[in-house]
N, C-alpha and C positions, 0 to 999 in steps of 0.2 A: 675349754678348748674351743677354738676356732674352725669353722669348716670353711673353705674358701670354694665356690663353685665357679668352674672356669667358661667360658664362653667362646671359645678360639674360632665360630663362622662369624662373630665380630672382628675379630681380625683380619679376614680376608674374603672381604665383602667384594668378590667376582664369584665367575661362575666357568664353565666348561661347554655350555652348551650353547650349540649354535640355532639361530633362528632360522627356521624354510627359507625358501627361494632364495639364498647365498646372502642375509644380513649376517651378519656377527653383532654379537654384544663388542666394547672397546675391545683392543687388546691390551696383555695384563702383562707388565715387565715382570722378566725371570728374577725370583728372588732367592737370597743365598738362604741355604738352611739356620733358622734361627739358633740351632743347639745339635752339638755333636750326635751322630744318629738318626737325623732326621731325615726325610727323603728330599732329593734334590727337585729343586722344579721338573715336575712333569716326567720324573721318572715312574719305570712299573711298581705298581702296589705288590709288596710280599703279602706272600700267604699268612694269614695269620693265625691259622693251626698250627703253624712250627716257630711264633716267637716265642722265647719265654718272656713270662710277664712280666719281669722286671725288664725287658727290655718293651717294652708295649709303652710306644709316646703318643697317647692317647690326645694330647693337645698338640701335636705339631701339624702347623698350618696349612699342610699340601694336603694330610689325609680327610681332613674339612673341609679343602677346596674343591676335592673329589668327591666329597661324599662318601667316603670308604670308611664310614667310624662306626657303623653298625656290625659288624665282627667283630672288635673289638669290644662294645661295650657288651654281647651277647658272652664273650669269653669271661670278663672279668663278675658279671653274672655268677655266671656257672663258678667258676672256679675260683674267686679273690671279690665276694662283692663289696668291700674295704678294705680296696688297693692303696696303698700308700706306695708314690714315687718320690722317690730320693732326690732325683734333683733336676731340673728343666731350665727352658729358657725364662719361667717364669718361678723359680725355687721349688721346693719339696709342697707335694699337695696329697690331700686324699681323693682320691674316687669312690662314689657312693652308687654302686648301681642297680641296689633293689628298690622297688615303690615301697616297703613297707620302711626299710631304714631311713630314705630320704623324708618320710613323711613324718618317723619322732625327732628326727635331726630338725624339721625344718619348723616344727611345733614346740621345741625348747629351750625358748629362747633365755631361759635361765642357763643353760651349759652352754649353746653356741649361738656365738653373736653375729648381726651381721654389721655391726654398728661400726661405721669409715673411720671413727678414733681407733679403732684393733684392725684396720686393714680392709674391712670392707667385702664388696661380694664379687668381687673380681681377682683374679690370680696375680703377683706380683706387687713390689713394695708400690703406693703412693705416691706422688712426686710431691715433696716437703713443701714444696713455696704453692704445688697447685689441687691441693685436696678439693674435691669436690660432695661438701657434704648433700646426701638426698633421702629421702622419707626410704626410698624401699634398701637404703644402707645405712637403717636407725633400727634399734631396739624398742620394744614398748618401754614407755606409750609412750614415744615419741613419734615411733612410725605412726600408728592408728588415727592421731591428732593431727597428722599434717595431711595424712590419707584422705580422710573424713572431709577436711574445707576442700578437697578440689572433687570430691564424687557425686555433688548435685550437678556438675557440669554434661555428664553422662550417665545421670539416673535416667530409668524407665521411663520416667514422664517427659526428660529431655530429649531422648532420643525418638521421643514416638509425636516431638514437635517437631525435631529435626526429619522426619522422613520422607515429608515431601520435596524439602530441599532437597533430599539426597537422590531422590528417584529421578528427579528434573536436569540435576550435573549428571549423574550416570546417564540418562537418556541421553544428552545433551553433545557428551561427550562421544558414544556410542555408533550416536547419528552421523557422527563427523569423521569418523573412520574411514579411511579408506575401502575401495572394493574388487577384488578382484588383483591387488597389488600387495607386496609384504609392508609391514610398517613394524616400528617397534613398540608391543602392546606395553612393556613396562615403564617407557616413558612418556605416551600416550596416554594412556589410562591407568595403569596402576599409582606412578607416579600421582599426576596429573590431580584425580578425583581423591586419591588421599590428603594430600599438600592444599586443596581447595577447603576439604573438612577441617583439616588441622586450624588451618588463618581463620576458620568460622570460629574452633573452640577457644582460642586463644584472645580472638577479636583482633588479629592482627593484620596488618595494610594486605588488602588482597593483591595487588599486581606486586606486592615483595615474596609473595609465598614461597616461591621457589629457595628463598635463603633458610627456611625452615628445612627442606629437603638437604642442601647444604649444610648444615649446621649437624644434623641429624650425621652424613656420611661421615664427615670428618673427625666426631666426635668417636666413631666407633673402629676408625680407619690411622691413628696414629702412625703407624709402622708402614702403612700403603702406600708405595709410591705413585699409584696409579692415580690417589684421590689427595694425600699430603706429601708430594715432592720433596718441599720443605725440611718434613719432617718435627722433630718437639716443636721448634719455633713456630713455622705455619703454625702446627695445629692450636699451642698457646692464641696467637691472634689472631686465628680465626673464633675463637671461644670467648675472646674478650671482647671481640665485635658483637657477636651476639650478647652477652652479657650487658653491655652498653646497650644496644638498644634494648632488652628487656627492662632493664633497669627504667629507661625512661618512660617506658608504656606502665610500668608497676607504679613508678612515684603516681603519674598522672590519675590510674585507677584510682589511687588511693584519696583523688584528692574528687571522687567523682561517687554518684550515690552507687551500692552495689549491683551490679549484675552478673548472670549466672554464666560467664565467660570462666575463662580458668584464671586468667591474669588477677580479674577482677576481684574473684573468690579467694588468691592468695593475699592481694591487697588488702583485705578488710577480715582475712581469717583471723581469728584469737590466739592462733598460734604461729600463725605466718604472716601478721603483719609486718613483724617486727625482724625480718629475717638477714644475714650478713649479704651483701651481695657474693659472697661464693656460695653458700646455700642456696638465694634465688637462683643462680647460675646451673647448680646443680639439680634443685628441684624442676626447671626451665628447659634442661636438656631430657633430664629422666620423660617428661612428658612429650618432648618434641621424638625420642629416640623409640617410644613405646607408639606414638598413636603413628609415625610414618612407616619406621623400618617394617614392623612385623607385619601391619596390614599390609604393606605394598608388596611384602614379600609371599603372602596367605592370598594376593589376587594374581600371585603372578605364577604358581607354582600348578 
């Protein structure tokens, strides 16, 4: 069996909260409810002592965008801690909410896979023409093997060469703040010093870094009209733009002695030399979407 674990504040990557002295973060177009029962934009939160849990839409995008998911996942705890929903905007899923179950479910990789040929670790089908295979939606040992060539880029020893660097951009940036005036810290500095580290690990053009930050929203943002207007098309080409220029930074590593960059590392790995470019593509965003979103999202909170 397949456990599919769902992510849905990737889906709707705003916020509610406004910044002192009268900033706002953008504003976030009203969106319709993705699945029958769900709550309308910016409608009151029900109590949820008096749903039953088979009506509990534990994945619908408003109570994420609120922040209102922590009663519910204390209910299905206590009372359903392998909740099975019937059916959503993104199909039939389980809910797993104890740490003990989550942690043999997520150690057995003989009964549940998370491998992108069976669907992967994301809710909903694939799109056929645009699979994106990636190490952390492979089973051993394929995950471990692809893991393995990119983790000398942020071992111990590498981070503790990188820390002067980083102390000098954080200063740097810091110093440049404004004073006394509101400014907006998450695209000044959380932004900013993340997207600066990322183009370091990567080895990529520093005055392009901001397309890493790019690359990173859109990827997590299909359904957002805030960030993919568009919609599937944009997000397809914007994913193939980057994949294009990775692609050409990867031949070129390849043809260059190793260094302990991440491109570099996949370039000359034994197991990722030889990679499809939807793989690199995949592997390329998994690391763009891990080392921006969550850091920038852990300095901004």
């Amino acid at each position: 069996r397949q456990i599919k674990i769902a992510y849905p504040e990737a889906q709707m990557a705003d916020t509610l909260t406004k910044i002192p002295h009268n900033l706002e973060r953008p504003s976030i177009t009203p969106r319709k409810p993705l699945f029958e029962g769900y709550l309308e934009f910016d409608a009151e939160l029900p109590d949820v002592s008096n749903i039953p849990l088979d009506e509990m839409h534990l994945i619908d995008p408003e109570i994420w965008r609120k922040g209102a998911y922590w009663e519910l996942f204390r209910r299905m705890r206590d009372e359903d801690p392998l909740h099975w929903t019937e059916d959503s905007f993104a199909g039939g899923y389980w809910s797993v909410t104890r740490y003990e179950d989550v942690m043999k479910i997520d150690i057995d990789h003989k009964r549940f896979s998370s491998s992108w040929e069976h669907g992967g670790i994301v809710l909903g089908e694939p799109m056929e023409d645009f699979e994106l295979p990636m190490f952390i939606a492979m089973d051993e040992p394929k995950h471990s093997e692809q893991r393995k060539t990119v983790q000398p880029a942020v071992a111990p020893n590498m981070l503790k060469e990188f820390e002067p660097l980083i102390r000098a951009r954080t200063k740097e940036i810091l110093d440049a703040v404004p004073v006394g005036e509101p400014f907006d810290w998450v695209d000044t500095v959380s932004i900013e010093l993340t997207t600066m580290m990322l183009a370091t690990l990567f080895d990529f053009p520093f005055e392009d870094r901001r397309k890493l930050t790019r690359w990173s929203d859109v990827t997590t943002n299909r359904e957002n009209p805030d960030i993919c207007p568009g919609g599937e098309e944009q997000w397809k080409q914007e994913l193939l733009e980057c994949l294009s220029t990775f692609m050409e930074l990867y031949q070129k590593k390849q043809n260059e002695p190793l260094r302990n960059d991440l491109i570099s590392l996949l370039a000359h790995g034994e197991k990722t030399k030889n990679m499809t470019p939807m793989e690199l593509l995949g592997n390329v965003i998994l690391l763009i979407v891990g080392g921006n979103d969550t850091t920038r999202n852990s300095m901004t909170a």
